[in-house]
PQR file with spaces between the fields and no chain letter, atoms N, CA, C, O and H, PARSE charges and radii, in Angstrom:
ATOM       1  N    UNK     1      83.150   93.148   87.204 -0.4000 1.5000
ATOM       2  CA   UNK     1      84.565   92.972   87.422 -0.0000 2.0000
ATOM       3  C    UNK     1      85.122   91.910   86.478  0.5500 1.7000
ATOM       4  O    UNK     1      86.274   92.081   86.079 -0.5500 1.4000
ATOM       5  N    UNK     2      84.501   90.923   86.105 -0.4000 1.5000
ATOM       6  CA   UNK     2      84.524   89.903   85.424 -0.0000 2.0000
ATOM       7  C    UNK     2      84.731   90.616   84.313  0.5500 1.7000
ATOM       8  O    UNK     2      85.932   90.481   84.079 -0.5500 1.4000
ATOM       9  H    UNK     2      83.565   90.784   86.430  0.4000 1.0000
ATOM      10  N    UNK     3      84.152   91.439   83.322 -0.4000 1.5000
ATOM      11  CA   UNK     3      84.749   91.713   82.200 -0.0000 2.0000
ATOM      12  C    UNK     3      86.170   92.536   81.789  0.5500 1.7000
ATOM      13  O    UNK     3      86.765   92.539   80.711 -0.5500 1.4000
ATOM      14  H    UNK     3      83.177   91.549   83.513  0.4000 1.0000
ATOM      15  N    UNK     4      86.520   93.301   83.182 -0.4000 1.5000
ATOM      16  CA   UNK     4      87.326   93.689   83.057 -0.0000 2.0000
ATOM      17  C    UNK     4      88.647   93.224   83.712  0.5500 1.7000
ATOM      18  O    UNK     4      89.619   93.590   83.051 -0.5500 1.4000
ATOM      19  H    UNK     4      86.036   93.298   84.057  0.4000 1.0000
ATOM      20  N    UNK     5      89.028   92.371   85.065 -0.4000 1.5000
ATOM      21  CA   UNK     5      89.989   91.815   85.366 -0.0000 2.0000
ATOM      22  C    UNK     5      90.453   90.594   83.967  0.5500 1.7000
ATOM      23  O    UNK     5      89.721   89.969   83.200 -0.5500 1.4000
ATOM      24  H    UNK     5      88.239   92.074   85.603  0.4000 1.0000
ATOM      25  N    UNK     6      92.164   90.641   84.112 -0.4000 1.5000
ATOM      26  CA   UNK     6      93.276   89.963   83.428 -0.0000 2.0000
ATOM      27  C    UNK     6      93.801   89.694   84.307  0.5500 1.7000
ATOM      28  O    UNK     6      94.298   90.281   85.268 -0.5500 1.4000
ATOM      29  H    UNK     6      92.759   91.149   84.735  0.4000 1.0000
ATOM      30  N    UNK     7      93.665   88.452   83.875 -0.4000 1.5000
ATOM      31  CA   UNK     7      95.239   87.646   84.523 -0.0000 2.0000
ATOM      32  C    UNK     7      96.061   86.867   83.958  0.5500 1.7000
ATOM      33  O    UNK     7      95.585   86.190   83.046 -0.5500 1.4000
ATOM      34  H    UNK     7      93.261   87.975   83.094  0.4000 1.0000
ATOM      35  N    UNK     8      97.455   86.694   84.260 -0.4000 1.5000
ATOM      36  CA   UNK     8      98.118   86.606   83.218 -0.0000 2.0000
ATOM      37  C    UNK     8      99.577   86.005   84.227  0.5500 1.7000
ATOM      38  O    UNK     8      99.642   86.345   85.409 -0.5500 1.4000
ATOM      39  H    UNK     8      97.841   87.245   85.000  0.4000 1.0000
ATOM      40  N    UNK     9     100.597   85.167   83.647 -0.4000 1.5000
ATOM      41  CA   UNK     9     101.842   84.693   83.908 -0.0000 2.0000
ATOM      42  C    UNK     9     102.750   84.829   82.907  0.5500 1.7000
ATOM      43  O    UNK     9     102.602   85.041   81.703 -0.5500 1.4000
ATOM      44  H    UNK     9     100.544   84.890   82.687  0.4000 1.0000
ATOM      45  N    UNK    10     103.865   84.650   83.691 -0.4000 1.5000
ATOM      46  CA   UNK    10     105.126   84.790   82.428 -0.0000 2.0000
ATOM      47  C    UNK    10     106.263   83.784   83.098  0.5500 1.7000
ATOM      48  O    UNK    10     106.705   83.946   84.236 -0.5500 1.4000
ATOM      49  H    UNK    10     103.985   84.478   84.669  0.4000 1.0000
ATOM      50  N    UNK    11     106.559   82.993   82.433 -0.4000 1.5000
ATOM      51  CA   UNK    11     107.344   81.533   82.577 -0.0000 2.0000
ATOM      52  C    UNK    11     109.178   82.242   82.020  0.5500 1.7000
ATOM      53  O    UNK    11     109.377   82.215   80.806 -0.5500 1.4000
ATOM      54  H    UNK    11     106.200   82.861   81.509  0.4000 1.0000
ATOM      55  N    UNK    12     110.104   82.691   82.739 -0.4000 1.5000
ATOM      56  CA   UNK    12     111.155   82.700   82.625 -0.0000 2.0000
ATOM      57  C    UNK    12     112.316   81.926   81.780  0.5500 1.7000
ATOM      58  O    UNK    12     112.598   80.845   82.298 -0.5500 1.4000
ATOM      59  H    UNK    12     109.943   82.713   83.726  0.4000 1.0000
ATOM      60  N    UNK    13     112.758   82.107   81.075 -0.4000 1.5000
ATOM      61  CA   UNK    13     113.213   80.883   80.173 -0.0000 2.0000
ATOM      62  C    UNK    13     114.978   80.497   80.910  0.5500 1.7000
ATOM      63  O    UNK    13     115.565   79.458   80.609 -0.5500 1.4000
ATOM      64  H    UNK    13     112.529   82.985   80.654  0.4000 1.0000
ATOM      65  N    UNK    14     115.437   81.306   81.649 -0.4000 1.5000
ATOM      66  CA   UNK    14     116.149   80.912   83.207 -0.0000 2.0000
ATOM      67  C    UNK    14     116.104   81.012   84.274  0.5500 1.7000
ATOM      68  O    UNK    14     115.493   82.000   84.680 -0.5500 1.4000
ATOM      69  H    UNK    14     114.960   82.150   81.893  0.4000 1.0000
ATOM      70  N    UNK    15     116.577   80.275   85.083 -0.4000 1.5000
ATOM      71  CA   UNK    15     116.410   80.633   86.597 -0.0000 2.0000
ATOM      72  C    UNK    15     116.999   81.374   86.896  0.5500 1.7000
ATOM      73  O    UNK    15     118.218   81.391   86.728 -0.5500 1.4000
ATOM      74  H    UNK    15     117.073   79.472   84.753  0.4000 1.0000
ATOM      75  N    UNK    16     115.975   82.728   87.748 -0.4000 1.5000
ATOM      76  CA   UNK    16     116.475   83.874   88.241 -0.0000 2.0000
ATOM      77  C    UNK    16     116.703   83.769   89.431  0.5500 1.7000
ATOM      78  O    UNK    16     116.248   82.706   89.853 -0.5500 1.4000
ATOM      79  H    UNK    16     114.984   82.714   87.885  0.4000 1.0000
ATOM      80  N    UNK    17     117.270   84.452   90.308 -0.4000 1.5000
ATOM      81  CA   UNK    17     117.874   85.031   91.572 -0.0000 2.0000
ATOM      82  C    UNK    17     116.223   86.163   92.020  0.5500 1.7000
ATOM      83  O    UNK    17     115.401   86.797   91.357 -0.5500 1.4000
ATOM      84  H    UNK    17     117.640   85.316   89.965  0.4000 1.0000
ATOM      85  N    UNK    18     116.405   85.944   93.163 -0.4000 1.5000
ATOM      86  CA   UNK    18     115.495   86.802   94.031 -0.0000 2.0000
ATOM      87  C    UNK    18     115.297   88.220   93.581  0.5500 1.7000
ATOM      88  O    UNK    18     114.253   88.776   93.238 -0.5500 1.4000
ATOM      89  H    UNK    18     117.073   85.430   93.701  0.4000 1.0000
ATOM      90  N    UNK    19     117.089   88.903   93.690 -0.4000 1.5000
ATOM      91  CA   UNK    19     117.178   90.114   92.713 -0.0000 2.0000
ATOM      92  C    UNK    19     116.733   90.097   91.562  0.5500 1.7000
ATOM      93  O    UNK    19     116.038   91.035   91.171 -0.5500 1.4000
ATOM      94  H    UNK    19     117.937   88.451   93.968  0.4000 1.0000
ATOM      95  N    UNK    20     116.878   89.572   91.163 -0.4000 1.5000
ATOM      96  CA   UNK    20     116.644   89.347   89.284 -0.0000 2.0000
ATOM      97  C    UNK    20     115.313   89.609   88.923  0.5500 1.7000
ATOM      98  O    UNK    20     114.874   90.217   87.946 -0.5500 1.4000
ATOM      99  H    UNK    20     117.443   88.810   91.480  0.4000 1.0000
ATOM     100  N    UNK    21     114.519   88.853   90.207 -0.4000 1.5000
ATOM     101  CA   UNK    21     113.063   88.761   89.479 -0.0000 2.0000
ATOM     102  C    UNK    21     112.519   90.128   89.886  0.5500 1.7000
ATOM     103  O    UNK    21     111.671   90.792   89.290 -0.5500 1.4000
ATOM     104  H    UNK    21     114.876   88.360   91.001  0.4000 1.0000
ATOM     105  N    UNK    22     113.222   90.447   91.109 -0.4000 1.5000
ATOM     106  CA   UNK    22     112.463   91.888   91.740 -0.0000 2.0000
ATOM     107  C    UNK    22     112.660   93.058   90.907  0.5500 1.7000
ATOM     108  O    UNK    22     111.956   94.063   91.012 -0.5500 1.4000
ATOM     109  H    UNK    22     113.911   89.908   91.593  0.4000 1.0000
ATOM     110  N    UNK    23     113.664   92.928   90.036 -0.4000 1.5000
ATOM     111  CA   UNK    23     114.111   93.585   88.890 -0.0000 2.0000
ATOM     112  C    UNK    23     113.158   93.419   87.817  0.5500 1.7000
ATOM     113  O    UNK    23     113.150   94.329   86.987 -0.5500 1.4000
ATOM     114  H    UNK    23     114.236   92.112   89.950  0.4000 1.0000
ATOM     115  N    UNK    24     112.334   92.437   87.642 -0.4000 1.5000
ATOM     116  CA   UNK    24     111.789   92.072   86.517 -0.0000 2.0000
ATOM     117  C    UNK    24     110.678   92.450   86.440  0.5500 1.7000
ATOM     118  O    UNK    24     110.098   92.714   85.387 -0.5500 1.4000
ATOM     119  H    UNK    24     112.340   91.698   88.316  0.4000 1.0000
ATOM     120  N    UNK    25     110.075   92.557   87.919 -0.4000 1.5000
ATOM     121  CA   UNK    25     108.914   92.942   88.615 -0.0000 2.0000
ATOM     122  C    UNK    25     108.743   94.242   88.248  0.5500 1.7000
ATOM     123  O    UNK    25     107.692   94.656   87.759 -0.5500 1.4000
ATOM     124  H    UNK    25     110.546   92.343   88.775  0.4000 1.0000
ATOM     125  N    UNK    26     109.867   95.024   88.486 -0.4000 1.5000
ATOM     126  CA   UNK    26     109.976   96.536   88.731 -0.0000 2.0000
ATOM     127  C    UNK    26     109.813   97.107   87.469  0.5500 1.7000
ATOM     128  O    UNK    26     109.422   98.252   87.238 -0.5500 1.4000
ATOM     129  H    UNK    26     110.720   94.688   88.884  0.4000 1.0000
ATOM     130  N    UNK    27     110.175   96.135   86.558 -0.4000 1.5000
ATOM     131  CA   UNK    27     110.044   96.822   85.165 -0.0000 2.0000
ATOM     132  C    UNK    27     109.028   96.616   84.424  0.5500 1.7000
ATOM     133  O    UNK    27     108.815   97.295   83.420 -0.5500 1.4000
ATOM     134  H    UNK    27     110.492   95.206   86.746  0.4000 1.0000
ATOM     135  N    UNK    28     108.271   95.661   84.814 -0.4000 1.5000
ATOM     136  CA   UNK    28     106.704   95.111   84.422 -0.0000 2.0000
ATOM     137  C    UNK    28     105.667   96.460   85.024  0.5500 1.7000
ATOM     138  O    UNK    28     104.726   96.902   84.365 -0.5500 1.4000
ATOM     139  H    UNK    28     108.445   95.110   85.630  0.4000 1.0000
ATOM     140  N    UNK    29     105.995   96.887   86.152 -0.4000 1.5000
ATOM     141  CA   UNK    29     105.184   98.071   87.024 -0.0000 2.0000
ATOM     142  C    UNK    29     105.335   98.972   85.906  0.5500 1.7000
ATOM     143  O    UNK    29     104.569   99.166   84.961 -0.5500 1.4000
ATOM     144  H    UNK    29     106.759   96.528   86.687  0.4000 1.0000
ATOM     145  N    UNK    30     106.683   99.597   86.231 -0.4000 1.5000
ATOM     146  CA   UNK    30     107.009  100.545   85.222 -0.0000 2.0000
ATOM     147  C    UNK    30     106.041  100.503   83.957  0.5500 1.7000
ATOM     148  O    UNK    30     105.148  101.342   83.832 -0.5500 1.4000
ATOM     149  H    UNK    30     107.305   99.440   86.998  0.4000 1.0000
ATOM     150  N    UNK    31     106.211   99.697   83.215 -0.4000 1.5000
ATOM     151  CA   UNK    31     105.620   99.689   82.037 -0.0000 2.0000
ATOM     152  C    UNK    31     103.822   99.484   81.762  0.5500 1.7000
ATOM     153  O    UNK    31     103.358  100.152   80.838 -0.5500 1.4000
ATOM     154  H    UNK    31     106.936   99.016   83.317  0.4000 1.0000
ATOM     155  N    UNK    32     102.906   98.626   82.512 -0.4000 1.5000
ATOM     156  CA   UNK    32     101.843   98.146   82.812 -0.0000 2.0000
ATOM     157  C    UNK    32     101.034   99.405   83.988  0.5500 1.7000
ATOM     158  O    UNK    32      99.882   99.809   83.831 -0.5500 1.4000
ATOM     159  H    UNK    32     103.283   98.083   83.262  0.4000 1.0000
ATOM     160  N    UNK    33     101.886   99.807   85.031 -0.4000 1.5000
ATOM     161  CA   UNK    33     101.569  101.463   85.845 -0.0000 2.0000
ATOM     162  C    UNK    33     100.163  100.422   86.472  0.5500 1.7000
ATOM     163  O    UNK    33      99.023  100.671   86.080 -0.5500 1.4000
ATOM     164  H    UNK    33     102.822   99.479   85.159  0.4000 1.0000
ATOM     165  N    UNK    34     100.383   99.486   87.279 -0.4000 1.5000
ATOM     166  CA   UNK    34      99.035   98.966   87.766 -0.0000 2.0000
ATOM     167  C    UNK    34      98.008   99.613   88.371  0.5500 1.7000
ATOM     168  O    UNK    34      98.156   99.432   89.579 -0.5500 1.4000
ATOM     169  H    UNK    34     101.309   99.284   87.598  0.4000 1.0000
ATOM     170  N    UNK    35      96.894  100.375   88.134 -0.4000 1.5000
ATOM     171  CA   UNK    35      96.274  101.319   88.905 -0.0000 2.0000
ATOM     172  C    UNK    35      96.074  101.317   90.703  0.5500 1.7000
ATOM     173  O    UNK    35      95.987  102.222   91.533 -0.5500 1.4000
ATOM     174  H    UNK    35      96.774  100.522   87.152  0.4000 1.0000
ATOM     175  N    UNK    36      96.053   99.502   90.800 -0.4000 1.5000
ATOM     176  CA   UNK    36      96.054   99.463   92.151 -0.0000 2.0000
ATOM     177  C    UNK    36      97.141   98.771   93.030  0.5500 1.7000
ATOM     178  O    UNK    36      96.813   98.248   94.096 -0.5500 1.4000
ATOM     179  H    UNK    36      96.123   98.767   90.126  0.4000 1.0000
ATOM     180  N    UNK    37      98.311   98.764   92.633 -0.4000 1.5000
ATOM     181  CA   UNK    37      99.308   98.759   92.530 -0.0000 2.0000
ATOM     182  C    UNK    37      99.777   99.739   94.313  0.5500 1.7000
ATOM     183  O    UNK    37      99.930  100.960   94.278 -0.5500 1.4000
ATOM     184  H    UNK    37      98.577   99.189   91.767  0.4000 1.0000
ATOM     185  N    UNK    38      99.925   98.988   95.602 -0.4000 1.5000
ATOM     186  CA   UNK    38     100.291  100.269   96.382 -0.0000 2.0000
ATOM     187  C    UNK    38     101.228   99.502   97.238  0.5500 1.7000
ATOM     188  O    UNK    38     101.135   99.589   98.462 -0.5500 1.4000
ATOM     189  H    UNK    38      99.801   97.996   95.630  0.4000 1.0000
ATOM     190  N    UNK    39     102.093   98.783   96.695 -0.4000 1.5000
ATOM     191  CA   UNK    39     103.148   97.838   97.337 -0.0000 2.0000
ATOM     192  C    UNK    39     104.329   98.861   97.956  0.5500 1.7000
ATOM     193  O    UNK    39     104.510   99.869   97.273 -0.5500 1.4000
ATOM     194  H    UNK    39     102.169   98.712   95.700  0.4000 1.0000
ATOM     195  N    UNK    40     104.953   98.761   98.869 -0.4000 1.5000
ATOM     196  CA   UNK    40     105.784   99.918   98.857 -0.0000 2.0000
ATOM     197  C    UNK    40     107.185  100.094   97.879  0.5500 1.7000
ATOM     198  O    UNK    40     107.769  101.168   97.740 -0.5500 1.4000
ATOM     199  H    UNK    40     104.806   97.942   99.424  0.4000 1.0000
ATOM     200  N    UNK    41     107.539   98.977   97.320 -0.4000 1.5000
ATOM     201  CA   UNK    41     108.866   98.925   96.461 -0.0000 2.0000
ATOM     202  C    UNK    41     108.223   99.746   94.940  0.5500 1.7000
ATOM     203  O    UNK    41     109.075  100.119   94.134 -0.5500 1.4000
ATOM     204  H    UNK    41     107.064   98.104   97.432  0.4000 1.0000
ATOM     205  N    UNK    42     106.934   99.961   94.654 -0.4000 1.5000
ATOM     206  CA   UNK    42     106.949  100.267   93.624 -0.0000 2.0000
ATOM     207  C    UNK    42     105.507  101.575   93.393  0.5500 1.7000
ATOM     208  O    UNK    42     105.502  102.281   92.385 -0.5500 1.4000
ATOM     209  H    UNK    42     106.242   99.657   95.309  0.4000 1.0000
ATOM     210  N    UNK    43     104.632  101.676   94.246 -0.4000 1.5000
ATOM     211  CA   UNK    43     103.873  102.901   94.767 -0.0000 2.0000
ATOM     212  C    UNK    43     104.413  104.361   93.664  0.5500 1.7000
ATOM     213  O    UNK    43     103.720  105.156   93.027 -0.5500 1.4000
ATOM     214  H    UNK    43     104.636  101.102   95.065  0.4000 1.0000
ATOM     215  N    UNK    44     105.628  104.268   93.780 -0.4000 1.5000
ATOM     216  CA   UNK    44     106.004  105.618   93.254 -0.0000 2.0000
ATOM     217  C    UNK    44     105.478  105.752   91.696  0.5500 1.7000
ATOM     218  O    UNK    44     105.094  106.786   91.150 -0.5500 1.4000
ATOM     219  H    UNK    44     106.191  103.622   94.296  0.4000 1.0000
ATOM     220  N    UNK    45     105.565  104.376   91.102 -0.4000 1.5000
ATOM     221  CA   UNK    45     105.059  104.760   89.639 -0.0000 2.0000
ATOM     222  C    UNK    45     103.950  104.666   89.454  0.5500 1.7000
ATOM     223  O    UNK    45     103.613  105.015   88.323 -0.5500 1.4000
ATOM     224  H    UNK    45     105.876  103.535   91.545  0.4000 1.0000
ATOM     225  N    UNK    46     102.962  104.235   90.273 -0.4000 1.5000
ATOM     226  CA   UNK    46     100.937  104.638   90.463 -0.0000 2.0000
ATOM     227  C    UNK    46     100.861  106.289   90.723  0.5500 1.7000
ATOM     228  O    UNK    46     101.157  106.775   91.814 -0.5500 1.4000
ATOM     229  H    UNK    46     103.236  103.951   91.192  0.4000 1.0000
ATOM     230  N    UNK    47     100.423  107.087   89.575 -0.4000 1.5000
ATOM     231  CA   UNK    47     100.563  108.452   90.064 -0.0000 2.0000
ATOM     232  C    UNK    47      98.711  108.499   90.618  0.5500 1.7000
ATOM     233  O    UNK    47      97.853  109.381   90.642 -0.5500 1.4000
ATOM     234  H    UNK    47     100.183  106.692   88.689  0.4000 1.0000
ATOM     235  N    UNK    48      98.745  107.339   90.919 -0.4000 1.5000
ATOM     236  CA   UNK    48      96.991  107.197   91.500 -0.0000 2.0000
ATOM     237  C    UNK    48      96.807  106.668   93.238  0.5500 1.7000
ATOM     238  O    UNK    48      95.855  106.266   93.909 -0.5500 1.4000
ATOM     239  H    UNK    48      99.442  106.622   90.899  0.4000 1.0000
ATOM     240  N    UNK    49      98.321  106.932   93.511 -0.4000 1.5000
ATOM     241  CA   UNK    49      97.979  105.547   94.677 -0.0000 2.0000
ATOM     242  C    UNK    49      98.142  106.605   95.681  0.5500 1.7000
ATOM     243  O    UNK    49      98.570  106.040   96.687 -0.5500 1.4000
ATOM     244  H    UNK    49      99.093  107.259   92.967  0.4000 1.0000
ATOM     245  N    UNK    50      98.009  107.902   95.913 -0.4000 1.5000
ATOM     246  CA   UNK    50      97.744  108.979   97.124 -0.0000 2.0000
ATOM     247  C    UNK    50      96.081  108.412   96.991  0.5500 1.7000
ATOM     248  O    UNK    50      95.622  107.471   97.638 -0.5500 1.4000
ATOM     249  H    UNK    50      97.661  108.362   95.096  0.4000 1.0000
ATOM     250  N    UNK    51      95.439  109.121   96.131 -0.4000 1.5000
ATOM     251  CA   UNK    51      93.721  108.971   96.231 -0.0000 2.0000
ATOM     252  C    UNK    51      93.381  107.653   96.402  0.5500 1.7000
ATOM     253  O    UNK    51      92.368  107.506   97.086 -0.5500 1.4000
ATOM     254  H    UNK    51      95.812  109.886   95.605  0.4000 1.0000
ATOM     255  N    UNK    52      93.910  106.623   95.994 -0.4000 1.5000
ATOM     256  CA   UNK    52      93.949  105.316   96.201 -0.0000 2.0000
ATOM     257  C    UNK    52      93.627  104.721   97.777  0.5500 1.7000
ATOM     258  O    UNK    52      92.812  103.836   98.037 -0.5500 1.4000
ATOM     259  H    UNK    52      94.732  106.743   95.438  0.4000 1.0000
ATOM     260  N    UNK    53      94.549  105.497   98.817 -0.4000 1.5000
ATOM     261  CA   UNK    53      95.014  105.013   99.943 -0.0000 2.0000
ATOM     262  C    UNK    53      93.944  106.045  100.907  0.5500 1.7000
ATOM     263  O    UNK    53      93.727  106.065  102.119 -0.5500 1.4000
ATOM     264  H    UNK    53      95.211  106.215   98.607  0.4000 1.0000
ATOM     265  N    UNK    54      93.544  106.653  100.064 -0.4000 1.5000
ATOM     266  CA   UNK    54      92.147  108.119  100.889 -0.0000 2.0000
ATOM     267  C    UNK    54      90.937  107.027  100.506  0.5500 1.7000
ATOM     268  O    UNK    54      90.356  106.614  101.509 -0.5500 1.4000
ATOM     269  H    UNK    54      93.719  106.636   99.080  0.4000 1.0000
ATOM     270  N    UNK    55      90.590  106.637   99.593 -0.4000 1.5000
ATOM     271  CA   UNK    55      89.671  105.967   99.080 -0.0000 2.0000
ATOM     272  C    UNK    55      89.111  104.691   99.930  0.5500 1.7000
ATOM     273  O    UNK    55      87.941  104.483  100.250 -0.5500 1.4000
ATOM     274  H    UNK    55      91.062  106.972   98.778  0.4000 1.0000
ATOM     275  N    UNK    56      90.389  103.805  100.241 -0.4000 1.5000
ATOM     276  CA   UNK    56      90.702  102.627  101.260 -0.0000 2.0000
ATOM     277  C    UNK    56      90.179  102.962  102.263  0.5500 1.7000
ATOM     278  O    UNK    56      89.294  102.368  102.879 -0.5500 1.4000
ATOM     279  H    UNK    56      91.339  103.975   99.981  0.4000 1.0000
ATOM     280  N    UNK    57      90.816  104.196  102.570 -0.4000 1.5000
ATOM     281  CA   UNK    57      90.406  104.578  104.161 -0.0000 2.0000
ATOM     282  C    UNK    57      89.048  104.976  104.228  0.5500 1.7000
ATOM     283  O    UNK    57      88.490  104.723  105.296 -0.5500 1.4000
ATOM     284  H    UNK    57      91.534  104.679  102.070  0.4000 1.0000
ATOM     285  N    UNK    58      88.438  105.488  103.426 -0.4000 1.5000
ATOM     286  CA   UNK    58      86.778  105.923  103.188 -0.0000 2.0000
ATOM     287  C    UNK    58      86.329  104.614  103.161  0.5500 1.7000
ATOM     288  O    UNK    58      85.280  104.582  103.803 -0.5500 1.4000
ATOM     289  H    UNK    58      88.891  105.694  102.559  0.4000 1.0000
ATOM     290  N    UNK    59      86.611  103.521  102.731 -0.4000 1.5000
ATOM     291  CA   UNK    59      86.130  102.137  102.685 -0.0000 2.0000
ATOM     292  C    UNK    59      86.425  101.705  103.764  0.5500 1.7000
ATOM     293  O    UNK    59      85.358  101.299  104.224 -0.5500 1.4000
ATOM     294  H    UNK    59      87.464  103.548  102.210  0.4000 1.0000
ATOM     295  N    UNK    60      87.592  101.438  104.837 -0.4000 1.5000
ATOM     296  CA   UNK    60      87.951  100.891  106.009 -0.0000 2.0000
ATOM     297  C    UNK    60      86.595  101.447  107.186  0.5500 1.7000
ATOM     298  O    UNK    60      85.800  100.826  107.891 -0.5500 1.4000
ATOM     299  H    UNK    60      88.458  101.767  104.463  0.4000 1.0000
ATOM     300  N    UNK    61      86.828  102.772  106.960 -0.4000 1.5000
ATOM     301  CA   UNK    61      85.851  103.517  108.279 -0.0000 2.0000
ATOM     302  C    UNK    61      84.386  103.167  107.750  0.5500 1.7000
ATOM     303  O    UNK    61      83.597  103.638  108.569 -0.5500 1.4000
ATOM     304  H    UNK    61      87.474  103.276  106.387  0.4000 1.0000
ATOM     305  N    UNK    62      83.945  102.757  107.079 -0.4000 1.5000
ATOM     306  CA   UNK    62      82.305  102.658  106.721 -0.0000 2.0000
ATOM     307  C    UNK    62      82.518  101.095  106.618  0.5500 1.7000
ATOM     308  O    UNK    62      81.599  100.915  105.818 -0.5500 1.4000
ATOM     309  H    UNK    62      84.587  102.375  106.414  0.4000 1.0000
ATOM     310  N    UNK    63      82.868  100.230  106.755 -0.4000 1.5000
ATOM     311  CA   UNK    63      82.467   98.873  107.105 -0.0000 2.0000
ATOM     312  C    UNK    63      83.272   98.988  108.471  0.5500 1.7000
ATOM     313  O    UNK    63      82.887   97.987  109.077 -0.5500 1.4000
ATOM     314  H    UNK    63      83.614  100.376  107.405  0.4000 1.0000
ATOM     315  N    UNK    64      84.122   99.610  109.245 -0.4000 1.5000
ATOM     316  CA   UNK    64      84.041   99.453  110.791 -0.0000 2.0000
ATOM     317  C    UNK    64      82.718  100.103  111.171  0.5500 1.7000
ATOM     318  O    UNK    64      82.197   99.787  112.240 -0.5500 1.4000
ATOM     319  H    UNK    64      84.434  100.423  108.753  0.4000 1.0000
ATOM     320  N    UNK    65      82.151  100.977  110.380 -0.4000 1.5000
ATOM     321  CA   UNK    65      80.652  101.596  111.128 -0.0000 2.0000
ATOM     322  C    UNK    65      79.813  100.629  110.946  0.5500 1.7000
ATOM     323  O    UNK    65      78.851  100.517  111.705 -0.5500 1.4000
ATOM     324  H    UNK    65      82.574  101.234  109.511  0.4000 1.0000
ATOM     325  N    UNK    66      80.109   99.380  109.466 -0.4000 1.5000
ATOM     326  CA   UNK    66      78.473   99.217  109.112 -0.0000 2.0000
ATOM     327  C    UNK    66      78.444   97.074  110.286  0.5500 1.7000
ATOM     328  O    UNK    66      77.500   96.357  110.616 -0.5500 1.4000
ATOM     329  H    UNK    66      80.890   99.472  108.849  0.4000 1.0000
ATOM     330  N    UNK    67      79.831   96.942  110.452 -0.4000 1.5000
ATOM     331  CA   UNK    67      80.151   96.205  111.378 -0.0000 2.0000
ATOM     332  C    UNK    67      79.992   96.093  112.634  0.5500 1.7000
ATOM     333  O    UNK    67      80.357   95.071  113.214 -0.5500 1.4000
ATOM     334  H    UNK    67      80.598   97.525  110.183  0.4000 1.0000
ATOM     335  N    UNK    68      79.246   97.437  113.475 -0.4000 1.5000
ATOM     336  CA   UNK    68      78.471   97.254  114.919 -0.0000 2.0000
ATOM     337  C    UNK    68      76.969   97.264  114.656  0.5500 1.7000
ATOM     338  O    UNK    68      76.196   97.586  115.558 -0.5500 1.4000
ATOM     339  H    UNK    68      78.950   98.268  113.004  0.4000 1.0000
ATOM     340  N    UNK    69      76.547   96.930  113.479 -0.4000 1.5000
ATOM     341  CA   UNK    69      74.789   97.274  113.574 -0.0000 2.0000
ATOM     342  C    UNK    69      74.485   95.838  114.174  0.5500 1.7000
ATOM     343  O    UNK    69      73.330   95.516  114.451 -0.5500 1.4000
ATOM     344  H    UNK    69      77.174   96.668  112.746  0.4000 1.0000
């Protein structure tokens, strides 16, 4: 995971408004398409986040199973 996670900031050169940034947000998605990305304001542009949320759930139910041994 280490070779492949980025992380990264971006310092505004004014102060934005709540809107502003959620705007700014929205267009960073847009453009970047985060694979795991399943927030609900922005979900729609992950054309990965249906199998995404099947996947979770295949992961949720097998550590509630592997959690009563």
């Amino acid at each position: 995971m280490e070779d492949y996670l980025e992380i990264g900031y971006w310092v505004p050169d004014r102060r934005l408004t709540y809107e502003q940034l959620r705007d700014e947000e929205e267009k960073t998605t847009i453009k970047l398409r985060p694979t795991l990305d399943l927030d609900s304001r922005t979900r729609r542009y992950n054309p990965l986040a249906d199998k995404l949320d099947k996947l979770r759930g295949i992961c949720k139910t097998e550590a509630q199973k592997n959690s009563n041994l």
